[in-house]
Each structure stands twice: as structure tokens, then as C-alpha cells.
PyMOL commands that place a pseudoatom at each C-alpha (Angstrom):
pseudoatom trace, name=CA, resn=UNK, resi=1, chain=A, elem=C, hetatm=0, pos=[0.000, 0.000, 0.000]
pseudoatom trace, name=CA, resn=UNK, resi=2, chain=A, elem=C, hetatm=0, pos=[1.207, 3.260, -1.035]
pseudoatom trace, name=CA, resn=UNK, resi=3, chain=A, elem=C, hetatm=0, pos=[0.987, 5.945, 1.599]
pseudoatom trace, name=CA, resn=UNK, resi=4, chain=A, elem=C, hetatm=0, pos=[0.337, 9.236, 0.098]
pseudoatom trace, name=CA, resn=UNK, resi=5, chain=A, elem=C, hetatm=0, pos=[2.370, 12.252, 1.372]
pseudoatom trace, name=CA, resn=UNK, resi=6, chain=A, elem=C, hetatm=0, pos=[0.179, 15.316, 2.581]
pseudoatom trace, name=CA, resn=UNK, resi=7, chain=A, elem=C, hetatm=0, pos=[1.821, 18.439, 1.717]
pseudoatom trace, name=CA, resn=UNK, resi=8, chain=A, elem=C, hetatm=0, pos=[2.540, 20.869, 4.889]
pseudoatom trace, name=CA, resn=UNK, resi=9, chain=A, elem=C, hetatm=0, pos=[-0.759, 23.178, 5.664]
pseudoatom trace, name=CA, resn=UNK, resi=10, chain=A, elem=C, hetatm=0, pos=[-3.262, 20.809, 4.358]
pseudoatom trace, name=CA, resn=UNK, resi=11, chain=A, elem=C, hetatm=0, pos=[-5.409, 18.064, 5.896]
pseudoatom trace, name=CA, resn=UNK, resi=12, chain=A, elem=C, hetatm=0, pos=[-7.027, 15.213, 4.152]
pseudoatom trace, name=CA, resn=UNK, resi=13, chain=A, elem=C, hetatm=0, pos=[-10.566, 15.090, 4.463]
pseudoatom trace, name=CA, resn=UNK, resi=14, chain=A, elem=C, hetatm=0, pos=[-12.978, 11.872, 4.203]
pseudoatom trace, name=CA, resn=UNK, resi=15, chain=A, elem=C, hetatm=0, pos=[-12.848, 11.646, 0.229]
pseudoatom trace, name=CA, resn=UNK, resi=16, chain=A, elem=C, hetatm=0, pos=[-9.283, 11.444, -0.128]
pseudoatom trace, name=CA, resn=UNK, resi=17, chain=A, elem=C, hetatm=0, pos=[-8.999, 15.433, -1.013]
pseudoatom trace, name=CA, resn=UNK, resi=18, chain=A, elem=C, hetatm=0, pos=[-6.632, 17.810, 0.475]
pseudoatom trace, name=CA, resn=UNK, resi=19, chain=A, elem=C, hetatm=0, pos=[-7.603, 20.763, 1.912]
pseudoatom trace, name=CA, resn=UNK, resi=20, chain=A, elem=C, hetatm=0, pos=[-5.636, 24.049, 2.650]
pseudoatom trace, name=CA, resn=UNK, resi=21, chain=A, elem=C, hetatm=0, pos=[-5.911, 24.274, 6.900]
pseudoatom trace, name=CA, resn=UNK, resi=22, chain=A, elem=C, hetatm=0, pos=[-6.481, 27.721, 6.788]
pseudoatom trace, name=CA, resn=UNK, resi=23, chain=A, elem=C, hetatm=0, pos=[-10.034, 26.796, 5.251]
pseudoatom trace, name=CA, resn=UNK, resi=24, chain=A, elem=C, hetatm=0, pos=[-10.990, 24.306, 7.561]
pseudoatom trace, name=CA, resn=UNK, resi=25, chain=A, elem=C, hetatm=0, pos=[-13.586, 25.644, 10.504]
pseudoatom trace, name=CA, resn=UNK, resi=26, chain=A, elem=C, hetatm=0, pos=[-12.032, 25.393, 14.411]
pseudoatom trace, name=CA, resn=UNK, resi=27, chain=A, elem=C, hetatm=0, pos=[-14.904, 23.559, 15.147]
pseudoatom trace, name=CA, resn=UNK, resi=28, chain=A, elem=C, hetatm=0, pos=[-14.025, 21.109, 12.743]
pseudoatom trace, name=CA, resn=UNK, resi=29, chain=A, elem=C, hetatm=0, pos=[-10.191, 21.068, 13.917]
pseudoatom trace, name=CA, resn=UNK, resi=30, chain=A, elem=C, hetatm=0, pos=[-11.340, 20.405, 17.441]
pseudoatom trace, name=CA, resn=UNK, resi=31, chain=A, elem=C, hetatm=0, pos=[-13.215, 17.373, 16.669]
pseudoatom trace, name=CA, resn=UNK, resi=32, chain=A, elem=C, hetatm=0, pos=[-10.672, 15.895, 15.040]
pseudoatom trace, name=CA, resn=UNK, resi=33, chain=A, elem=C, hetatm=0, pos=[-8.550, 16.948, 17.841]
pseudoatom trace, name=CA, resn=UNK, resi=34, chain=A, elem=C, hetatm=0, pos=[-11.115, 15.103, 20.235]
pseudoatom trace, name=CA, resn=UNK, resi=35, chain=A, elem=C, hetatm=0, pos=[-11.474, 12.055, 18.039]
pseudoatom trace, name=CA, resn=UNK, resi=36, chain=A, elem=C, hetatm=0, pos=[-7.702, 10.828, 17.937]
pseudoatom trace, name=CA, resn=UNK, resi=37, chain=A, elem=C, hetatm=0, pos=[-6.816, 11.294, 21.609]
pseudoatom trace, name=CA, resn=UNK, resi=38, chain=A, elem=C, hetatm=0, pos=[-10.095, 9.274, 22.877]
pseudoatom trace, name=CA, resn=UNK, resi=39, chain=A, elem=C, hetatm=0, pos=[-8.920, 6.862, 20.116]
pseudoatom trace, name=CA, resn=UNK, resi=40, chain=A, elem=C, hetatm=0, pos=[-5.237, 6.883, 21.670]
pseudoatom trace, name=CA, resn=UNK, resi=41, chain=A, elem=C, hetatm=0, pos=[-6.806, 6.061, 24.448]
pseudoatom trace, name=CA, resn=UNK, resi=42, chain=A, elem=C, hetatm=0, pos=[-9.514, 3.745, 23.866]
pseudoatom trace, name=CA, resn=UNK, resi=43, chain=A, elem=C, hetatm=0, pos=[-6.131, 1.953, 22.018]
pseudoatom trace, name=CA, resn=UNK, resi=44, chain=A, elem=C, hetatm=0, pos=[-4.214, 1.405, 25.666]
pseudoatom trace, name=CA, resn=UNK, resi=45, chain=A, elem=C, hetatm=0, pos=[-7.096, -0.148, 27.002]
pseudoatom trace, name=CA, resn=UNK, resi=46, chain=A, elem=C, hetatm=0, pos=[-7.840, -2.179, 24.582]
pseudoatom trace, name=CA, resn=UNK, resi=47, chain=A, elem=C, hetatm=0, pos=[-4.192, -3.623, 24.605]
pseudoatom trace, name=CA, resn=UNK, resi=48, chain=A, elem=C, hetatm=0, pos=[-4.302, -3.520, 28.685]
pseudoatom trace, name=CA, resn=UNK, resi=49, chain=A, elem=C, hetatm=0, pos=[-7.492, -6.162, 28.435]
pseudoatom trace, name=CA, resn=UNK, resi=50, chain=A, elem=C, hetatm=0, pos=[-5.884, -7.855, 25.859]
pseudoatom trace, name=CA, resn=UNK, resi=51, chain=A, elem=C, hetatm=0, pos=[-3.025, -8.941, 27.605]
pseudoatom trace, name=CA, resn=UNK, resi=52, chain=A, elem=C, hetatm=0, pos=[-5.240, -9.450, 30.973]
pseudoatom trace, name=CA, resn=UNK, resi=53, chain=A, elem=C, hetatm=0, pos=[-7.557, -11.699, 29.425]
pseudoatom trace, name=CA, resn=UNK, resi=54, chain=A, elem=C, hetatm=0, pos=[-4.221, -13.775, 28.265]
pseudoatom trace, name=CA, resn=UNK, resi=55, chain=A, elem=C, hetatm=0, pos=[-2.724, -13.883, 31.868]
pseudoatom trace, name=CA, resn=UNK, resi=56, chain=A, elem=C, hetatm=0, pos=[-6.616, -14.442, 33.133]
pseudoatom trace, name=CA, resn=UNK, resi=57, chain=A, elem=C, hetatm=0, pos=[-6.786, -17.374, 30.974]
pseudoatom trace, name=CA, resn=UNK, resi=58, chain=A, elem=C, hetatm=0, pos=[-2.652, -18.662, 31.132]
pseudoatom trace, name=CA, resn=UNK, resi=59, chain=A, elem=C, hetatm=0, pos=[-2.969, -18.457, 35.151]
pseudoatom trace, name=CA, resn=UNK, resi=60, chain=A, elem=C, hetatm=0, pos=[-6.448, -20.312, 35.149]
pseudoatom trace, name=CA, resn=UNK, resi=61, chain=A, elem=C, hetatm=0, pos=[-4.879, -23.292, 33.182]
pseudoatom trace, name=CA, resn=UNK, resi=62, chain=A, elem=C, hetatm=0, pos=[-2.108, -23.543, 35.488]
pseudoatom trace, name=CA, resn=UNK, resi=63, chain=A, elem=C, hetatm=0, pos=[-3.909, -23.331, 38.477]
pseudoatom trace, name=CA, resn=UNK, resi=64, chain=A, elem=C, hetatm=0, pos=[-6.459, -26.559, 36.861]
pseudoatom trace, name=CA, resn=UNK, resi=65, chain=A, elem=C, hetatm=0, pos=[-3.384, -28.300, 35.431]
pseudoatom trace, name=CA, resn=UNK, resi=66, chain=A, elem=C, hetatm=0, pos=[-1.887, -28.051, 39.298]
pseudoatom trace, name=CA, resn=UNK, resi=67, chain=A, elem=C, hetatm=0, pos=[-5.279, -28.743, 41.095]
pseudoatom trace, name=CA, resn=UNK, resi=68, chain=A, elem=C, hetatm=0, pos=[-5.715, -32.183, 39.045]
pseudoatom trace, name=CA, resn=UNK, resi=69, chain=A, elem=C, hetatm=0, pos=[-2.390, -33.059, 39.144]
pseudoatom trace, name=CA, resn=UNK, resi=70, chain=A, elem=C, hetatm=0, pos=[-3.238, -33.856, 42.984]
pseudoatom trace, name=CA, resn=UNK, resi=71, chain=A, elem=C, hetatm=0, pos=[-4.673, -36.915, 41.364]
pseudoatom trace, name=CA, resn=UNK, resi=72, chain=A, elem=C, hetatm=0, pos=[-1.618, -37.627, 39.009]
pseudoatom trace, name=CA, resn=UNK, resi=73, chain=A, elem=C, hetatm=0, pos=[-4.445, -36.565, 36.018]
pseudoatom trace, name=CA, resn=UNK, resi=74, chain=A, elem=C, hetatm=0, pos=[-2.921, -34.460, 33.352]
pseudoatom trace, name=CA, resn=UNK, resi=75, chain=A, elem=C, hetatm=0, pos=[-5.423, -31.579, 31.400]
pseudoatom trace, name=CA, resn=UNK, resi=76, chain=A, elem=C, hetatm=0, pos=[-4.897, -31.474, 27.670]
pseudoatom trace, name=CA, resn=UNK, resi=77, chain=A, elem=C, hetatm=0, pos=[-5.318, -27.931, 26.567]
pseudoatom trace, name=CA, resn=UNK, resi=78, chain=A, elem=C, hetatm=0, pos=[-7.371, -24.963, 28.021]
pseudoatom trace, name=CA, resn=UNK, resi=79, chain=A, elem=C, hetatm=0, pos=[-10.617, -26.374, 26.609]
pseudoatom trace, name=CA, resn=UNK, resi=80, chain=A, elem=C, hetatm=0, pos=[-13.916, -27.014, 29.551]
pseudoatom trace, name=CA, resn=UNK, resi=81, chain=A, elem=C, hetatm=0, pos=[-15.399, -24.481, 31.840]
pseudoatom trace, name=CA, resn=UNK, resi=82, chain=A, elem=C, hetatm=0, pos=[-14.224, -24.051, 35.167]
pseudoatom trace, name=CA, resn=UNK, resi=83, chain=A, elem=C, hetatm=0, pos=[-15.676, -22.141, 38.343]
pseudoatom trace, name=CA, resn=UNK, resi=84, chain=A, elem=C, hetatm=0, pos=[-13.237, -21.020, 41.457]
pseudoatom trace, name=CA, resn=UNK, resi=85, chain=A, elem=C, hetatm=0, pos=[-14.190, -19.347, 44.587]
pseudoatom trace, name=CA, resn=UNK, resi=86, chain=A, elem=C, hetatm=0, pos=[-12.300, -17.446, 46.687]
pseudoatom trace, name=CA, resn=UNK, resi=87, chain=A, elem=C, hetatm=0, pos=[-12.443, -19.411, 50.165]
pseudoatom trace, name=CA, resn=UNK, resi=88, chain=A, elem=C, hetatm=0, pos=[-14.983, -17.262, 51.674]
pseudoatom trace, name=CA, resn=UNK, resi=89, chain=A, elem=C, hetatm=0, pos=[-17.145, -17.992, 48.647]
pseudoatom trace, name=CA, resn=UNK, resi=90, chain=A, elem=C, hetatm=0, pos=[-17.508, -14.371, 47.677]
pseudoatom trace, name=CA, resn=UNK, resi=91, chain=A, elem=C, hetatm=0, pos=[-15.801, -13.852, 45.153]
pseudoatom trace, name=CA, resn=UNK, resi=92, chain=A, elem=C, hetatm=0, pos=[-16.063, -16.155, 41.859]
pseudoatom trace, name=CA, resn=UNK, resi=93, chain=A, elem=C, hetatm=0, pos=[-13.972, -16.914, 38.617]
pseudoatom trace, name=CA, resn=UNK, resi=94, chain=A, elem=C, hetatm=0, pos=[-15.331, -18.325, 35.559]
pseudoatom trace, name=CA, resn=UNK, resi=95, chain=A, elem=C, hetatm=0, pos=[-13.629, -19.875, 32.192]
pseudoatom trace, name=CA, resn=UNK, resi=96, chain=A, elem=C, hetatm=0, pos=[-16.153, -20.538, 29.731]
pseudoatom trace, name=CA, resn=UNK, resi=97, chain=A, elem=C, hetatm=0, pos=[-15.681, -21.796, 25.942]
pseudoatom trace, name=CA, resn=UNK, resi=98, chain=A, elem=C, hetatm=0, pos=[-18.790, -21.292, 23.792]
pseudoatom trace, name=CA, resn=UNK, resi=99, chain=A, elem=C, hetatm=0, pos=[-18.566, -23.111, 20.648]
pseudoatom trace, name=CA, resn=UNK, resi=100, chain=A, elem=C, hetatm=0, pos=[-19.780, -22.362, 17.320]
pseudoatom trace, name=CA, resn=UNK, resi=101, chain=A, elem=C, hetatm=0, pos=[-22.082, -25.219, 15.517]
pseudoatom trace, name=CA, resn=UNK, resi=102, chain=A, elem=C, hetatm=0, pos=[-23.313, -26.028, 12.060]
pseudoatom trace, name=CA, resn=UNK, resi=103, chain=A, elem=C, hetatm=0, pos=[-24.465, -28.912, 10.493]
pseudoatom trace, name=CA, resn=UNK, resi=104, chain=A, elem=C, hetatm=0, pos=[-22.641, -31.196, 7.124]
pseudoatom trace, name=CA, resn=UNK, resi=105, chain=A, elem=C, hetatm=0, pos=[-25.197, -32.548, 5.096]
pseudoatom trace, name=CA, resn=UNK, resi=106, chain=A, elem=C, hetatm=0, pos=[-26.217, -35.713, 7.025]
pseudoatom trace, name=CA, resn=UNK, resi=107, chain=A, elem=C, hetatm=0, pos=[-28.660, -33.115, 8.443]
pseudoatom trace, name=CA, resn=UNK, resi=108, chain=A, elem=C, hetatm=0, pos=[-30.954, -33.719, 5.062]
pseudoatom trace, name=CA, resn=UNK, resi=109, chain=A, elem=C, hetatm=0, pos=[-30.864, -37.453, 5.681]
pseudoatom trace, name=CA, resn=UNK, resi=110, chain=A, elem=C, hetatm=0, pos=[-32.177, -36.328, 9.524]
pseudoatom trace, name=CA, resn=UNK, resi=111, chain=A, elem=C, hetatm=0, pos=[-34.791, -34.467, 7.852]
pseudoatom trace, name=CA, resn=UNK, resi=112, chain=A, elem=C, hetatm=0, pos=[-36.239, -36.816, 5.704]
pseudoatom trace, name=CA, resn=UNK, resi=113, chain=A, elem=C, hetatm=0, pos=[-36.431, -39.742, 8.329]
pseudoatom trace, name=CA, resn=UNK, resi=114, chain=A, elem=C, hetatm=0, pos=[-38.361, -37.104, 10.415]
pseudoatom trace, name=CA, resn=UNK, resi=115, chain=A, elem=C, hetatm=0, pos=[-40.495, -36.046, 7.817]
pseudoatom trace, name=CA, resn=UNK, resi=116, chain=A, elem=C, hetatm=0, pos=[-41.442, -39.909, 6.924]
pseudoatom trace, name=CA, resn=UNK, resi=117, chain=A, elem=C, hetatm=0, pos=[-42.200, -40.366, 10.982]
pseudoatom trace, name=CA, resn=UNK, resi=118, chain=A, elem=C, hetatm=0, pos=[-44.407, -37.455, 10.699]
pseudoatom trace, name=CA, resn=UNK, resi=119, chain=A, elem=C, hetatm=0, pos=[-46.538, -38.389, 7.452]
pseudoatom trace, name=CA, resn=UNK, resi=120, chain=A, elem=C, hetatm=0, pos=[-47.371, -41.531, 9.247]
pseudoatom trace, name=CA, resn=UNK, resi=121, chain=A, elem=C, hetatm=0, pos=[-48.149, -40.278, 12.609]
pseudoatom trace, name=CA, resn=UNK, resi=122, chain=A, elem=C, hetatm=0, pos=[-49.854, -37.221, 11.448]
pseudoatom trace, name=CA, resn=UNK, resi=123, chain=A, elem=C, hetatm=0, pos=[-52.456, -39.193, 8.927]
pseudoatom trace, name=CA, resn=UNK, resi=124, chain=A, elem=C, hetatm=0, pos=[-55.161, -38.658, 11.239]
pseudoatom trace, name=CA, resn=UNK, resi=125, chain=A, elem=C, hetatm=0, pos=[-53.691, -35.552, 13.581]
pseudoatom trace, name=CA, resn=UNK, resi=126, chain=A, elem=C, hetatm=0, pos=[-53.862, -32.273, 13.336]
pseudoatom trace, name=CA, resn=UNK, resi=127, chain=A, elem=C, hetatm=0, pos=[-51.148, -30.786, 10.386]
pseudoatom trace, name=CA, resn=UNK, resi=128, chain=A, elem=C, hetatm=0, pos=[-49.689, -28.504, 13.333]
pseudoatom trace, name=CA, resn=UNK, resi=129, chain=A, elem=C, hetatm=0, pos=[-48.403, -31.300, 15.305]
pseudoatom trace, name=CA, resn=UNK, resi=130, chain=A, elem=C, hetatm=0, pos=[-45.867, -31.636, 11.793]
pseudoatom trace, name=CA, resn=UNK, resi=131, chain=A, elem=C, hetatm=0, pos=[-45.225, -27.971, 11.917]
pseudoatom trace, name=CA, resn=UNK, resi=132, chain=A, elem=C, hetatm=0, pos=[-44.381, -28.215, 15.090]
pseudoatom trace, name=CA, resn=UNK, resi=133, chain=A, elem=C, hetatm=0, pos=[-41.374, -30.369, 14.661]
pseudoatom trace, name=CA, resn=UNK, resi=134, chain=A, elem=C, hetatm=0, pos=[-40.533, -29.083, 11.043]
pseudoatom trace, name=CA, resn=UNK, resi=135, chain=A, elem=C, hetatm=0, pos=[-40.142, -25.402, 12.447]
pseudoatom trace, name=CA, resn=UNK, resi=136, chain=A, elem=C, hetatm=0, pos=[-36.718, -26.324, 14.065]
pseudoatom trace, name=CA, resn=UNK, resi=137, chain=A, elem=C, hetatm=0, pos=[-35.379, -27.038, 10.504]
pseudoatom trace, name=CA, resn=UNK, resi=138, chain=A, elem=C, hetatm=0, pos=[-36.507, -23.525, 9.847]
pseudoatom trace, name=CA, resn=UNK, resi=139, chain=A, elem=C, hetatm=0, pos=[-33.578, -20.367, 9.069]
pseudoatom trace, name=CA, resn=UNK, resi=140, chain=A, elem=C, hetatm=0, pos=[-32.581, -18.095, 10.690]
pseudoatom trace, name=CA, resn=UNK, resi=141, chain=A, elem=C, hetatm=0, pos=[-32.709, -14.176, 9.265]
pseudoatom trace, name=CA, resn=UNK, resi=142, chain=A, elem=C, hetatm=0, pos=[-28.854, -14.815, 7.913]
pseudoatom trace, name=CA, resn=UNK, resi=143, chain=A, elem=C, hetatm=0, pos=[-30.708, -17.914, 6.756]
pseudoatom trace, name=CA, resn=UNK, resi=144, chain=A, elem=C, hetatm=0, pos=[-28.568, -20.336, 8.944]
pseudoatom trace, name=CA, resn=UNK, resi=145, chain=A, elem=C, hetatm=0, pos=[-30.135, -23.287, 10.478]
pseudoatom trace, name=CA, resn=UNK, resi=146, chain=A, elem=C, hetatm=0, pos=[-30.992, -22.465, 14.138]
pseudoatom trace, name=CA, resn=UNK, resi=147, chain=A, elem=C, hetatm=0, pos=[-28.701, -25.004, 15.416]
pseudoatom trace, name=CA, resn=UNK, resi=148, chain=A, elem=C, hetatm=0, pos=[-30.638, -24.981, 19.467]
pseudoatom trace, name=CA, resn=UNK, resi=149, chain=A, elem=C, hetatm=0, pos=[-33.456, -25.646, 17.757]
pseudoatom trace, name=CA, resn=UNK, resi=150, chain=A, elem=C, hetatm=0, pos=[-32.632, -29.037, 15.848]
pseudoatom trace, name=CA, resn=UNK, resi=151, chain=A, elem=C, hetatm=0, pos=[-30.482, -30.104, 19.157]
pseudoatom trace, name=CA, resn=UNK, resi=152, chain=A, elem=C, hetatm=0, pos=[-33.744, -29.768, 21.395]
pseudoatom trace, name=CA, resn=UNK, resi=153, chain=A, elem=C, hetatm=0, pos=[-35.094, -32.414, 19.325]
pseudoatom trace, name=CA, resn=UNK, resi=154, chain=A, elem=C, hetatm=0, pos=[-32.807, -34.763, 20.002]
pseudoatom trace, name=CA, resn=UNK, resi=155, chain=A, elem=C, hetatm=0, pos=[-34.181, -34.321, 23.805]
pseudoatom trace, name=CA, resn=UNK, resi=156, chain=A, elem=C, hetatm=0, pos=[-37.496, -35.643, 22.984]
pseudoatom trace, name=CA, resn=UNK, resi=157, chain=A, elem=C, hetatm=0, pos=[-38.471, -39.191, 24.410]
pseudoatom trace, name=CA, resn=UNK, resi=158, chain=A, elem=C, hetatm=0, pos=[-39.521, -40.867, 20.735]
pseudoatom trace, name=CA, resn=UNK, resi=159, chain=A, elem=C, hetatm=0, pos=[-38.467, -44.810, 20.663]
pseudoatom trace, name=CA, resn=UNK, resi=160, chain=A, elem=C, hetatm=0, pos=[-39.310, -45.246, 16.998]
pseudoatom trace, name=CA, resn=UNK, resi=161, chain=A, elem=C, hetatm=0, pos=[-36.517, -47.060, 15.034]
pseudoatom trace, name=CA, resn=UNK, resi=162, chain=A, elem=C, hetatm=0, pos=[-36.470, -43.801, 12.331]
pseudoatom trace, name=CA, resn=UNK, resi=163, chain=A, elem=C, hetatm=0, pos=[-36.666, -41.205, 14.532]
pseudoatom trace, name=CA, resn=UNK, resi=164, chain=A, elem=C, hetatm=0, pos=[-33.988, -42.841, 16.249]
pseudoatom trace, name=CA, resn=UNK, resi=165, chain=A, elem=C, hetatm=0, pos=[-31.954, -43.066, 12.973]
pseudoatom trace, name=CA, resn=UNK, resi=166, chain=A, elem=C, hetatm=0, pos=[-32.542, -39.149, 12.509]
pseudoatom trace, name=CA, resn=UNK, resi=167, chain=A, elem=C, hetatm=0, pos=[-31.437, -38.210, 16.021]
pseudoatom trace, name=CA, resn=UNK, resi=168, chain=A, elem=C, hetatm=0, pos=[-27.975, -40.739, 14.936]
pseudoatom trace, name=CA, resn=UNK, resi=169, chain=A, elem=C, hetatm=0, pos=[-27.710, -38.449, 11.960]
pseudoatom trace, name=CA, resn=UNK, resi=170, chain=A, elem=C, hetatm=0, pos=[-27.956, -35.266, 13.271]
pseudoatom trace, name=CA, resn=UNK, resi=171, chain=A, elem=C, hetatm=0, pos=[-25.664, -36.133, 15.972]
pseudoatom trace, name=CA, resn=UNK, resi=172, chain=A, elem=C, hetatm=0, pos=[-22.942, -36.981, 13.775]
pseudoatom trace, name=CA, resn=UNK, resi=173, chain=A, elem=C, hetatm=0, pos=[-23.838, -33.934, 11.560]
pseudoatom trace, name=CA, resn=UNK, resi=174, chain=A, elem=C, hetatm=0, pos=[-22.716, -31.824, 14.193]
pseudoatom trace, name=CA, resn=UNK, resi=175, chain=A, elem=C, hetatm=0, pos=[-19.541, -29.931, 13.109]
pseudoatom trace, name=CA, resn=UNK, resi=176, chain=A, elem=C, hetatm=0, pos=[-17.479, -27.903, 15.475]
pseudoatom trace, name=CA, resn=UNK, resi=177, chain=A, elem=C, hetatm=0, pos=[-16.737, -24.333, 13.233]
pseudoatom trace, name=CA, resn=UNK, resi=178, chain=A, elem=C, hetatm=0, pos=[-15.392, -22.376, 16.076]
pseudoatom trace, name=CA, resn=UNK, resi=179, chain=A, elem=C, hetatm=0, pos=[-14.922, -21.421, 19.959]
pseudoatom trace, name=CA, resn=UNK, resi=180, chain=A, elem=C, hetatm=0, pos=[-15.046, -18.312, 21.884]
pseudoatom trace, name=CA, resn=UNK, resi=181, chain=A, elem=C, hetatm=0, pos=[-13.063, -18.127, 25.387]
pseudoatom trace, name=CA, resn=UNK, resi=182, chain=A, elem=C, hetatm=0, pos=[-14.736, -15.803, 28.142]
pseudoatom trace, name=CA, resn=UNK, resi=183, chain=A, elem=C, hetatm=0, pos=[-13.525, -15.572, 31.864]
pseudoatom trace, name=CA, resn=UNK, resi=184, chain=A, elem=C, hetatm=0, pos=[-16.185, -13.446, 33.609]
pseudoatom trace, name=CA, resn=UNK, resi=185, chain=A, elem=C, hetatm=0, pos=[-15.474, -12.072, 36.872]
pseudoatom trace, name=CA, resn=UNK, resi=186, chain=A, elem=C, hetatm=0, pos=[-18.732, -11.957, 39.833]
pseudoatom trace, name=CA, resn=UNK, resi=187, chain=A, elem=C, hetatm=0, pos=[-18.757, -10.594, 43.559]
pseudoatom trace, name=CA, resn=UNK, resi=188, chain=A, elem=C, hetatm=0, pos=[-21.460, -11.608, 46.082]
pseudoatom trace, name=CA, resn=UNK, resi=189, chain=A, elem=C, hetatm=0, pos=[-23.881, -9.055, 46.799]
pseudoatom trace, name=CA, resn=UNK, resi=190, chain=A, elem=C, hetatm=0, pos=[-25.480, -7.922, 50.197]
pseudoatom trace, name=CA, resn=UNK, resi=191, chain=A, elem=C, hetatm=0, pos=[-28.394, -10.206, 49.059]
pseudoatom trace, name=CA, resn=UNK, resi=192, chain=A, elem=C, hetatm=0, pos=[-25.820, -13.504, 48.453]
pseudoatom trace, name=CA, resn=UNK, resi=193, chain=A, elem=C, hetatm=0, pos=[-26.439, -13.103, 44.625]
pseudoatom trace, name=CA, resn=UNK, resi=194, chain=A, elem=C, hetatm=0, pos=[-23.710, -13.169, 42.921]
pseudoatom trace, name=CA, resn=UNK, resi=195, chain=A, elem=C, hetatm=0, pos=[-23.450, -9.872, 40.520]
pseudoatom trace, name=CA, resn=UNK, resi=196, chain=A, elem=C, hetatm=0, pos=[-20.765, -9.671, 37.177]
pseudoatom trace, name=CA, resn=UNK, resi=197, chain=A, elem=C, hetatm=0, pos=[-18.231, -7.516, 37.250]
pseudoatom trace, name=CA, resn=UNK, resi=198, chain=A, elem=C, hetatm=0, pos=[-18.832, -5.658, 33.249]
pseudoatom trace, name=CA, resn=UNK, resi=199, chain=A, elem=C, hetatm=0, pos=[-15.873, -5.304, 31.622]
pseudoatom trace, name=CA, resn=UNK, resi=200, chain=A, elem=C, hetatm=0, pos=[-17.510, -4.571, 28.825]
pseudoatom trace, name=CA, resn=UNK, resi=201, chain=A, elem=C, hetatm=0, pos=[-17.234, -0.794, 28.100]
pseudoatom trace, name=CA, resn=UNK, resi=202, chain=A, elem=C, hetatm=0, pos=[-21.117, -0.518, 26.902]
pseudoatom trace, name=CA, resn=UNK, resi=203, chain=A, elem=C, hetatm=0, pos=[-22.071, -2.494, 30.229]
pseudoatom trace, name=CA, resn=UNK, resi=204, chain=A, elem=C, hetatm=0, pos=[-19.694, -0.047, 32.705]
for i in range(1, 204): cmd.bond("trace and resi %d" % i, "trace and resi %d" % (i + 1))
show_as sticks, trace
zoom trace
């Protein structure tokens, strides 16, 4: 990328243009101004969490790795979630890894062995009871399948041999796309619930 020089006395504005400073308003000049140095800012904390949340997350796996090691059991990796109190049980630590889901295309074959269960138990029923059960295979608005929704079904009591052979399929449809590591931080309050600390900036 070629950076492009800006000539002494001018600014460049939005569209690439340069314009004399003498013809840009103070207003203008003090926004700008205002804009960087929050940004400069904004910048340090950003790296300050950064490296927190690695030292949060480094010090919590050593601290499991040494805890089971009491019962010569070694941890492979950083992956499961993990809760520690402080010994007065006020304060609490928690590791959490929230995977991402989608499903390969066994999920059809899980769909059609559900839909054959349905036109046979549904000859004589009421055509909601199919609805029902078809609406978890329904999109989302990005028009991904709502992954919670075909899981639940797998939680439903149903002995039949196909519906059996569905729940099979869209278990090993199940593809693991991506994880997300959070350690959230909570302190007891006067009412012995236990209350997040935000570290979010929008939640502070």
C-alpha cells in the first residue's frame, strides 16, 4: 500500500482530497482533535485487556493443570469451563468456551427420516403437530439453520426405530466451526447473589 504524502498546511478530508488548513472551521479542527486522543486512548485499554484476558486465561490453566495433578491426572489444553471461589465464597472466577455449531449434510438425511415419521403419525392428527417439529429445521434471518433448535429435538423421548436413525444423523452432523473463550469475573452481593463484574465498556 502506497501511503500518500500530505503536503505541509493541508489536511485530508474523508474523500481522499486535500484541503488548505487555513479553510478548515475550528470547530471542525477540534473534533478531530477530540477524536484521535479518545482513540489513543480507547487503544491502551484495549491492549491492557488484551493482555489481561491472556494472563486471566494462562494463570487459570495452570492453576487446573496443578489442582488435578493432585490426582496424578494431566489436562490437555485450556478447553472445559471451570468455576473457582475465593475461600470465603464471595468472590467467583469463571472460564467458559462457547462453541460455534453447524451442520454437514447428514442433516438432510435427519430431515427426511423425520419427515417420513411425521406423514405416518400425522395421517389422522392435526397438520400442526408436523409444523411443530418441522419449524426447528426452519432459518434463521442470515438464513442459517438455528442449530438450538434441531439439538432440542434430540431431547425428545420418541423410541421409533427412524426417529432414532434421525437423532444418529444429526448427531454426527454436528460440526465444530469455532470457539469463543470468556472468563467473567462476579462478587457476592449484600443479598448472596452473585453480581458480574462488566468489563464490557457498553455495560460499565
Amino acid at each position: 500500500m502506497i501511503e500518500k504524502t500530505i503536503p505541509a498546511g493541508h489536511w485530508q478530508d474523508a474523500k481522499g482530497r486535500l484541503v488548505p488548513e487555513s479553510q478548515i472551521k475550528t470547530i471542525d479542527k477540534m473534533r478531530d482533535e477530540l477524536v484521535r486522543s479518545l482513540m489513543a486512548k480507547a487503544e491502551v485499554v484495549n491492549k491492557v485487556i488484551a493482555e489481561f484476558k491472556r494472563d486471566a486465561f494462562a494463570e487459570l490453566a495452570a492453576f487446573v493443570e496443578l489442582s488435578v495433578g493432585e490426582y496424578d491426572v494431566k489436562v490437555g489444553g485450556t478447553k472445559g469451563n471451570v468455576s473457582l471461589l475465593s475461600f470465603d465464597g464471595e468472590l467467583r472466577v469463571q472460564r467458559s468456551i462457547q462453541e460455534s455449531i453447524s451442520f454437514d449434510e447428514r442433516l438432510q438425511a435427519a430431515k427426511e427420516l423425520i419427515n417420513a415419521c411425521l406423514r405416518e403419525w400425522t395421517v389422522d392428527a392435526r397438520p400442526e403437530i408436523a409444523l411443530l417439529v418441522q419449524d426447528a429445521f426452519r432459518v434463521d434471518a442470515s438464513g442459517k439453520i438455528r442449530t438450538g433448535s434441531v439439538l432440542a429435538l434430540k431431547r425428545l423421548d420418541i423410541q421409533d426405530a427412524r426417529w432414532r436413525r434421525a437423532m444418529d444423523a444429526i448427531g454426527e452432523a454436528v460440526q465444530v466451526v469455532g470457539s469463543k473463550s470468556y472468563v467473567r469475573f462476579y462478587k457476592r452481593d449484600s443479598n448472596g447473589a452473585y453480581q458480574a463484574l462488566p468489563l464490557d465498556i457498553a455495560a460499565v
